[in-house]
C-alpha positions in Angstrom: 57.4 79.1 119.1 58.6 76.9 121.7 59.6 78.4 125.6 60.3 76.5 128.6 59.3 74.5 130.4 62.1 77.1 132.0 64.1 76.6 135.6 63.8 78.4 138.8 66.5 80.9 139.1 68.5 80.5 135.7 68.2 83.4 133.5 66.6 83.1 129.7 66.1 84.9 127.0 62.2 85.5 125.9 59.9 87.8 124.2 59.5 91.3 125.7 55.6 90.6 126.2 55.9 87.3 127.5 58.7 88.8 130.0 56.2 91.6 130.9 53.5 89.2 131.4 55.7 87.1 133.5 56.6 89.7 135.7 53.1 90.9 136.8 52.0 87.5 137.4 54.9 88.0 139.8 56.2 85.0 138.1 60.1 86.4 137.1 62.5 89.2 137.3 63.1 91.3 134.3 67.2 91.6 133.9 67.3 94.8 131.5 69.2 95.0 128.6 73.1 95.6 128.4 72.9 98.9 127.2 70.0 100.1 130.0 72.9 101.1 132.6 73.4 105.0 133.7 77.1 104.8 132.3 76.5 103.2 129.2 73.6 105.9 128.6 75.7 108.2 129.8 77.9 107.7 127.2 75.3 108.1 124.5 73.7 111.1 125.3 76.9 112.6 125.4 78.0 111.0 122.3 74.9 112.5 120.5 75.5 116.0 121.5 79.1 115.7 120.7 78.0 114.6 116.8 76.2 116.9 113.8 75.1 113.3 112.5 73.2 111.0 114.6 74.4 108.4 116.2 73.6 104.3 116.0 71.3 104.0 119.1 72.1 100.7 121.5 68.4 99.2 120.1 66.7 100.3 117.5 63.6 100.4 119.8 65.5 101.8 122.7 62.4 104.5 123.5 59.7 101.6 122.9 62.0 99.1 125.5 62.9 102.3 128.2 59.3 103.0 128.4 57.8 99.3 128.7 60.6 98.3 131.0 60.5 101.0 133.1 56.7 100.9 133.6 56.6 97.3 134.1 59.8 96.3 135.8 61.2 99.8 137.4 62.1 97.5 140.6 64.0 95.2 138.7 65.9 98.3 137.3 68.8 99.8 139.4 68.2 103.4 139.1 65.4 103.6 136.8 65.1 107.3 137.3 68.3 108.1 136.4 67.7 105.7 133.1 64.6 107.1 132.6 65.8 111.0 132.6 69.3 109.7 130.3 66.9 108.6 127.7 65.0 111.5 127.8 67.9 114.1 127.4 68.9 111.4 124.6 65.4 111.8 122.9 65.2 115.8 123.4 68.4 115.9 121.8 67.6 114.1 118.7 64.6 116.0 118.1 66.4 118.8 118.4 68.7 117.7 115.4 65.6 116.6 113.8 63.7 119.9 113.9 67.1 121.4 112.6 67.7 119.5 109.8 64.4 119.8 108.5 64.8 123.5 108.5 67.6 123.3 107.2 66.3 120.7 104.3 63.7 123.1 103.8 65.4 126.4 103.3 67.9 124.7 101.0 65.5 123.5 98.9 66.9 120.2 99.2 64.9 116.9 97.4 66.1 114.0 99.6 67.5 113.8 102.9 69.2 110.7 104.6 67.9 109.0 107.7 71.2 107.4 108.5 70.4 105.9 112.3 67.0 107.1 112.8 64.8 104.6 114.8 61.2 104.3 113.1 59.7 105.7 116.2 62.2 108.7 115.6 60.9 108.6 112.1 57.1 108.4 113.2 57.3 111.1 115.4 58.2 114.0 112.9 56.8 112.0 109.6 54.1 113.5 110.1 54.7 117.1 110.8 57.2 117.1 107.5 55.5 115.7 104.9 52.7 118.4 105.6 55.8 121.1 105.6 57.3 119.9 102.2 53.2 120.1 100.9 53.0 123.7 102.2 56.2 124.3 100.7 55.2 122.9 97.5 52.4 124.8 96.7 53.9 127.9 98.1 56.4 127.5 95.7 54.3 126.4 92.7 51.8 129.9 93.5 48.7 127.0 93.8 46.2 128.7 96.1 43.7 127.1 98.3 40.6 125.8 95.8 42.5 126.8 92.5 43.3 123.1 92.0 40.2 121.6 92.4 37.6 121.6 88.7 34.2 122.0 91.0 30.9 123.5 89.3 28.5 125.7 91.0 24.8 124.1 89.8 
């Protein structure tokens, strides 16, 4: 697409790489997003370990944007650490709920579960780790042991 030719000192929107780019050229200074202040964040941490459910996040690459911004632009940031350790807690606790719900999806015996306001790295990051469970659990279930499935010869 088109950018610039862009103006000393006015702000503008652009792509996070070409913002990242920019800034270790020395060339800008990152502004962070709305929702990257300790109160807002605050707020969302809290909210998620108020809920059962989980909760919209403020981006649905919030982890992804934390961890680029924060690497590349911390000085831009006004109390990145702070950021950086509400994020965290934020992550921790939806992992949390995500460890528990599987459980519980498995011991139920459940055959679909909703991902209502899970990012995809959210999703990534147990995928995984799950779909193995529900194979164990599976064949567990259906007394297949190791080898009894496969039609091999012995010549």
């Amino acid at each position: 697409g088109d950018l610039g030719p862009f103006n000393p000192g006015l702000p503008v929107e652009v792509p996070v790489w070409l913002a990242i780019n920019l800034k270790q050229r020395q060339k800008c200074r990152l502004i962070p997003p709305e929702w990257m202040d300790v109160g807002k964040l605050e707020e969302i941490r809290d909210q998620e370990r108020k809920e059962d459910t989980f909760t919209p996040m403020p981006s649905p690459y919030y982890m992804e944007l934390t961890k680029l911004l924060l690497n590349y632009a911390s000085d831009n940031i006004p109390k990145a650490d702070e950021i950086r350790t509400l994020v965290k807690d934020t992550w921790d606790t939806r992992m949390a709920k995500l460890r528990l719900s599987a459980d519980s999806f498995v011991r139920q015996q459940e055959a679909h579960a909703k991902l209502d306001n899970l990012t995809l790295m959210e999703i990534n990051t147990t995928g995984t780790f799950l779909t193995q469970a529900l194979d164990h659990m599976y064949k567990l279930r259906t007394n297949l042991q190791p080898g009894e499935s496969s039609h091999s010869q012995d010549f």
